[in-house]
C-alpha positions in Angstrom: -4.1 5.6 -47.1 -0.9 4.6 -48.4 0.4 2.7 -45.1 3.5 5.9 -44.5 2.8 6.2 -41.5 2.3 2.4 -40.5 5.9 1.8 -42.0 7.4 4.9 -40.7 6.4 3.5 -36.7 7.0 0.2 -37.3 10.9 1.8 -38.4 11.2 3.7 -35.3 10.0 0.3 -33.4 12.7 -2.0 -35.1 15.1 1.2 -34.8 14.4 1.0 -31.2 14.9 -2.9 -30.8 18.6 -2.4 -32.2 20.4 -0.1 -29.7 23.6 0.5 -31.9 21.6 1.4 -34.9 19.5 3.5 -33.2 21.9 5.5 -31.3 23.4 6.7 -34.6 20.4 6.7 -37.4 17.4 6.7 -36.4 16.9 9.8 -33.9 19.7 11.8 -34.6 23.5 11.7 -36.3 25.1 11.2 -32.6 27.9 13.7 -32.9 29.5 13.7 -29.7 29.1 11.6 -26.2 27.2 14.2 -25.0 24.3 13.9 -28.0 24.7 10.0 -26.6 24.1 10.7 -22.8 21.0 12.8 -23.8 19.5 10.2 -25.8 20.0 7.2 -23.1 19.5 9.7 -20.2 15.8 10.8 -22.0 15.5 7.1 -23.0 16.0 6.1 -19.1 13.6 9.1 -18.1 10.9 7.4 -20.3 11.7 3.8 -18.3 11.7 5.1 -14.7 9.2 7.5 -14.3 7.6 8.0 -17.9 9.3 11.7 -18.9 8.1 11.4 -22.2 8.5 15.2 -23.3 11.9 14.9 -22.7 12.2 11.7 -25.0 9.7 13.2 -27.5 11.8 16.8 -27.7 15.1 15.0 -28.1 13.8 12.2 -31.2 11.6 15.5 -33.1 15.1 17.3 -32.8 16.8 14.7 -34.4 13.8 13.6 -36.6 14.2 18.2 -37.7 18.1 17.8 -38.4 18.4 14.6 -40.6 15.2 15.9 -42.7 17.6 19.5 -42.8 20.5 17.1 -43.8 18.0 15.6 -46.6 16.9 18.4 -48.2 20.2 19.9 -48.1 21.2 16.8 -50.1 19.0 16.7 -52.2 19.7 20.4 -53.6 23.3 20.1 -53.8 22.1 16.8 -56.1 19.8 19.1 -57.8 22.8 21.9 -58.3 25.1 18.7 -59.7 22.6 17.3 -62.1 22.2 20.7 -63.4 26.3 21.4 -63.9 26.4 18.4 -65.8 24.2 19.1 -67.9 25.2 22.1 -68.7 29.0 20.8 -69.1 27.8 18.4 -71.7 25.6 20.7 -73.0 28.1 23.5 -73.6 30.4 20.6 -74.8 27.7 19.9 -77.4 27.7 16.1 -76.0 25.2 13.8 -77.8 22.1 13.4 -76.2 22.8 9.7 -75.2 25.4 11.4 -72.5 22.6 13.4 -71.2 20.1 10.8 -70.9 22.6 8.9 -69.3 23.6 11.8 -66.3 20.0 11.8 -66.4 19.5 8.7 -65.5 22.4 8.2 -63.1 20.5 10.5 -61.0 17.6 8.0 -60.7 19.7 5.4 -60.5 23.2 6.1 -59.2 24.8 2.9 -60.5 25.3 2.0 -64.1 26.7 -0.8 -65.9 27.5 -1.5 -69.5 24.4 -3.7 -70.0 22.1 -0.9 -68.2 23.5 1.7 -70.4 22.6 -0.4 -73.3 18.8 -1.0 -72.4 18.5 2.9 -71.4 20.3 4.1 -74.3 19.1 1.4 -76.7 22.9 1.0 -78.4 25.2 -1.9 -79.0 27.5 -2.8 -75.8 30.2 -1.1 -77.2 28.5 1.7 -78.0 27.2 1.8 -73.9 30.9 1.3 -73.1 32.1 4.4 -75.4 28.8 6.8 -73.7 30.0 5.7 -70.5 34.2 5.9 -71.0 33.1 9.5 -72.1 31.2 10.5 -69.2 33.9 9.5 -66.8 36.5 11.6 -68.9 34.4 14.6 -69.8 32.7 15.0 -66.1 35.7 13.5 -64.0 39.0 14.2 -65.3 38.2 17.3 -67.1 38.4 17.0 -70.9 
């Protein structure tokens, strides 16, 4: 309904039209010369005498590991959003720092002018909120 799946082939389809990228993104994080000889080896099987299992076993393995690798990622973001919070929270931080972590786990990249429209302060009052961040999650104070 939404067109997922429409975009998700046509991504495998342009991932297959650029060998380089698609020997290291799109099927699976090619490790070793032997993950690459089983990818063009099953790739060459599909050419010459249309061994598709073989193809299809080797992407769905790679398609299982880097959706492994995501969620993993995604709870060790989870775990860091939470530490932070509770660092500032314990620190008894204003609650422009935490609607700032907050947000720099939407949007990992912030700038004084973003800060300001987020927090709705004056520039130097983004710059301050941010300077603080830095030296309360970073260097420890």
């Amino acid at each position: 309904m939404d067109g997922n799946g429409r975009i998700g082939r046509l991504l495998i389809s342009l991932c297959s039209a650029r060998r380089d990228f698609f020997l290291t993104r799109c099927c699976t994080s090619v490790r070793s010369s032997s993950d690459t000889v089983t990818l063009l080896q099953s790739l060459l099987g599909v050419s010459q005498s249309l061994r598709w299992a073989e193809w299809i076993q080797f992407f769905l393995r790679g398609v299982s590991e880097q959706a492994t690798d995501a969620i993993d990622r995604a709870h060790r973001l989870l775990e860091l959003r939470e530490r932070f919070r509770r660092q500032f929270h314990e620190a008894r931080s204003s609650a422009l720092l935490l609607k700032l972590i907050d947000e720099l786990f939407n949007t990992p990249i912030v700038t004084i002018p973003r800060a300001m429209k987020i927090l709705r302060v004056t520039y130097h009052s983004a710059q301050g909120n941010i300077e603080r961040l830095i030296e309360e999650a970073f260097c420890g104070k």
